[in-house]
C-alpha positions as CSV (number, residue, x, y, z in Angstrom):
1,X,3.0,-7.9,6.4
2,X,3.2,-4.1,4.6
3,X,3.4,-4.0,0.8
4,X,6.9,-2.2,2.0
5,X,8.4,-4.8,3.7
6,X,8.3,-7.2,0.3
7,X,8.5,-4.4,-2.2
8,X,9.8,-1.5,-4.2
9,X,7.2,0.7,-4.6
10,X,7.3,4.3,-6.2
11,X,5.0,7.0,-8.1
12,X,5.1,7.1,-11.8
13,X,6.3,9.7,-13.7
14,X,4.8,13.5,-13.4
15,X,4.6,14.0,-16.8
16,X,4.5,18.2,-16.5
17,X,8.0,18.0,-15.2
18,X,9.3,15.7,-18.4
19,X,7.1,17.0,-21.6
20,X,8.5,18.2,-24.1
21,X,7.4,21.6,-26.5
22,X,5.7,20.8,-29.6
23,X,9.2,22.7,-31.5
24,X,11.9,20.5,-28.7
25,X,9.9,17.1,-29.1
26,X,13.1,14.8,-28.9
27,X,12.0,11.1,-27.2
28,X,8.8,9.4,-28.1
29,X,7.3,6.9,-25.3
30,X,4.3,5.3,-25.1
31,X,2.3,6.0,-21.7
32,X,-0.3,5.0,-20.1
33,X,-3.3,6.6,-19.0
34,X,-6.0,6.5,-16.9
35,X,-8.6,5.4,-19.7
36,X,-6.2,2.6,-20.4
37,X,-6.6,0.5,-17.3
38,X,-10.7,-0.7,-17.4
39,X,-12.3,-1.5,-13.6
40,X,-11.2,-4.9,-13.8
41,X,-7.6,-4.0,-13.9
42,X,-7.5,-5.0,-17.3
43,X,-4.4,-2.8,-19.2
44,X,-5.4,-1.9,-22.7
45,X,-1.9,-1.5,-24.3
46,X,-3.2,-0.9,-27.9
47,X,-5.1,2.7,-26.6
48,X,-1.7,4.0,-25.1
49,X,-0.8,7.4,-25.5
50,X,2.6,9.1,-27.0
51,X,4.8,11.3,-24.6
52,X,7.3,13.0,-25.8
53,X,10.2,14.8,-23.9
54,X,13.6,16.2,-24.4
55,X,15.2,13.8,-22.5
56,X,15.9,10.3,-22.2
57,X,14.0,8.8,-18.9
58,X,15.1,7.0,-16.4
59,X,14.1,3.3,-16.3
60,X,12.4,2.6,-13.2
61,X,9.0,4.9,-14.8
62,X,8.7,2.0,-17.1
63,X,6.5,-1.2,-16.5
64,X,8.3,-4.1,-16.0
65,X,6.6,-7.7,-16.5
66,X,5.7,-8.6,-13.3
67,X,5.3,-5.2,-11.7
68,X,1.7,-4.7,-10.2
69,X,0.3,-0.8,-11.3
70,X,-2.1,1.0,-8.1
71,X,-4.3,3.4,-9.2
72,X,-4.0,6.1,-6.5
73,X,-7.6,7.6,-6.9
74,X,-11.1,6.1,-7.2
75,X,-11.8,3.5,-8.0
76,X,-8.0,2.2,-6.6
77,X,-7.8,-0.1,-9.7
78,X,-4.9,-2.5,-9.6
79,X,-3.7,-3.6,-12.8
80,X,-1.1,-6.6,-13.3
81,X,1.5,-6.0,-16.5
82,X,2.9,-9.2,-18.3
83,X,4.9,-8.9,-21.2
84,X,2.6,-7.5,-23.5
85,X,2.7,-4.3,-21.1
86,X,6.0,-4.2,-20.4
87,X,8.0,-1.0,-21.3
88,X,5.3,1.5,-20.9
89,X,5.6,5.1,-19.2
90,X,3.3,5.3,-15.9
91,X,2.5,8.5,-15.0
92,X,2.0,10.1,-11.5
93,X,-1.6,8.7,-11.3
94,X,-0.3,5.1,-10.3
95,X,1.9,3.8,-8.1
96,X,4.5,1.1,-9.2
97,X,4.9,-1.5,-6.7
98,X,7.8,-4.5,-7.1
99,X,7.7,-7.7,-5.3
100,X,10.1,-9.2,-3.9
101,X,10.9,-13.2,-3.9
102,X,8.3,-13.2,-1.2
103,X,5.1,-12.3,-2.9
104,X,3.6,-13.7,-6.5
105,X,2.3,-10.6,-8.0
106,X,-0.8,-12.0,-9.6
107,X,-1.7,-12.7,-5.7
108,X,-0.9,-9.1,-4.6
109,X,-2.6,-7.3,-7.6
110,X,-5.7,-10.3,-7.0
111,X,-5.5,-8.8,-3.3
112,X,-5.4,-5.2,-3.7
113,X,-8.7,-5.4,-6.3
114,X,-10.8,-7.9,-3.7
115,X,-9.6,-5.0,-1.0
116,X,-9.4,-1.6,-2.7
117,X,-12.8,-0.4,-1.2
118,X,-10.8,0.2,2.1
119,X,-8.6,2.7,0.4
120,X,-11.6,4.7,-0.2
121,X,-12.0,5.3,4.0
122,X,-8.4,6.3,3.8
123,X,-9.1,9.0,0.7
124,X,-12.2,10.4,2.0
125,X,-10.3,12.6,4.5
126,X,-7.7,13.9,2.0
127,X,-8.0,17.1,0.5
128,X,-6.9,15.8,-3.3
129,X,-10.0,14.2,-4.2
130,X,-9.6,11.3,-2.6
131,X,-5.8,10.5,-3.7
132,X,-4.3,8.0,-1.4
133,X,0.4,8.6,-2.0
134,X,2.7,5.9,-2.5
135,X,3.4,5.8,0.8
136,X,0.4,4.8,1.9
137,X,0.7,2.1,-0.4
138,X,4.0,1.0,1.4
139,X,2.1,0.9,4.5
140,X,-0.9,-1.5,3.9
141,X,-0.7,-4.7,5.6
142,X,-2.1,-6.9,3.5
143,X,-2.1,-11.1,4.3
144,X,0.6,-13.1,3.0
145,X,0.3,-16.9,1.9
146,X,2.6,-19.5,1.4
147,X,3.7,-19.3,-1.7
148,X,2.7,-21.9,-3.2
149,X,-1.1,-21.0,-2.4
150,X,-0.2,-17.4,-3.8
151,X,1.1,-18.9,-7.2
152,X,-2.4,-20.9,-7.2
153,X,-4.3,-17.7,-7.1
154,X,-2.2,-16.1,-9.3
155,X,-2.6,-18.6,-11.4
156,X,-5.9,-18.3,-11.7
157,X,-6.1,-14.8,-11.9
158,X,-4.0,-14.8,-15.0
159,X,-6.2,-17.0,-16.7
160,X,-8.7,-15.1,-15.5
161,X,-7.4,-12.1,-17.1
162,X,-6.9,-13.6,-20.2
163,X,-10.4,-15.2,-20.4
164,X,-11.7,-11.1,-20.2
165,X,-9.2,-10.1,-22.5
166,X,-10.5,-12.5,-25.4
167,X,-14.2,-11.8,-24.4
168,X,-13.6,-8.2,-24.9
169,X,-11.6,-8.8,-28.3
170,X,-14.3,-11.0,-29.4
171,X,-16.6,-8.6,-28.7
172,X,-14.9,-6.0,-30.4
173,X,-14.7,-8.2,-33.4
174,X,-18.2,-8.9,-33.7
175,X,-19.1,-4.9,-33.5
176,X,-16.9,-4.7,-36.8
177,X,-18.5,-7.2,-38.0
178,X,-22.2,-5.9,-37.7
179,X,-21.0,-2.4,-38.6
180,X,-19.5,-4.1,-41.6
181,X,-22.6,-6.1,-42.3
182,X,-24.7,-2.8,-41.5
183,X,-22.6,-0.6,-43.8
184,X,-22.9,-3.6,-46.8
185,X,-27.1,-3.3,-46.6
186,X,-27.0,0.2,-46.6
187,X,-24.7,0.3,-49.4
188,X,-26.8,-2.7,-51.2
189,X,-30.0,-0.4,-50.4
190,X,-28.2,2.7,-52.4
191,X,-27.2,0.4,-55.6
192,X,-31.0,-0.5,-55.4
193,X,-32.7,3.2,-56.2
């Protein structure tokens, strides 16, 4: 089945089109970026960017929980948004894809990271640096399980994401903590002489 056939899918939002002047800044939205999805399609919310336009935008350039995000250059990272990403500006650089009834997101976004090294065949012949458009995206034909196996790979794939995103929080934690601790001896070392 093509991602079209059980899906919505669009381009985000070009932001040149939409930004506002520094003197006409009017709507503030938080946006995404590239640096904000890591190469395991992990969506660091808390390192968004502010956008600001003139004008209110329309709805469908916002994430919605459930919606799967396609990087549409290297490295093709997909990127799965729950509710903690919901309501965020994508730009240009993604393409927004909605399921249908048909297809479990977590399965689709698990399916376009195991596969995305095929979209780099595609982009090699562009002339955009290997850029690959939404409508390629519509076009992939990609395999569809029951359902009930996709929501057992989704499943696990959410957990999955979850697991990294405490590894990576408790990894940031403990770098505090030794620049803390590091900071405390140096400071202990001053009071010393």
């Amino acid at each position: 089945m093509k991602i079209g056939n059980c899906s919505l899918v669009r381009t985000g939002l070009v932001f040149s089109r939409k930004e506002a002047s520094p003197k006409t800044k009017c709507y503030m939205y938080n946006a995404i970026s590239l640096k904000n999805i890591t190469e395991d399609g992990l969506i660091l919310a808390d390192e968004t960017e502010r956008f600001w336009t003139v004008e209110s935008l329309k709805n469908e350039y916002f994430t919605h929980i459930g919606d799967v995000l396609l990087r549409l250059s290297a490295p093709y990272t997909s990127a799965l948004i729950t509710e903690k990403e919901s309501g965020l500006l994508v730009p240009s650089h993604f393409a927004i894809i909605r399921v249908n009834e048909t297809v479990v997101p977590a399965y689709l976004h698990w399916w376009l990271m195991k596969n995305r090294k095929q979209f780099y065949k595609i982009a090699s012949g562009t002339s955009m640096m290997g850029t690959i458009s939404s409508g390629y995206v519509s076009e992939i034909e990609f395999e569809v399980l029951p359902l009930h196996l996709q929501a057992q790979i989704g499943e696990l794939i959410i957990l999955a994401n979850r697991e990294q995103n405490l590894i990576a929080l408790l990894a940031d934690k403990k770098r505090q903590f030794v620049n803390a601790t590091i900071t405390n001896i140096k400071n202990q070392n001053k009071e010393m002489l």
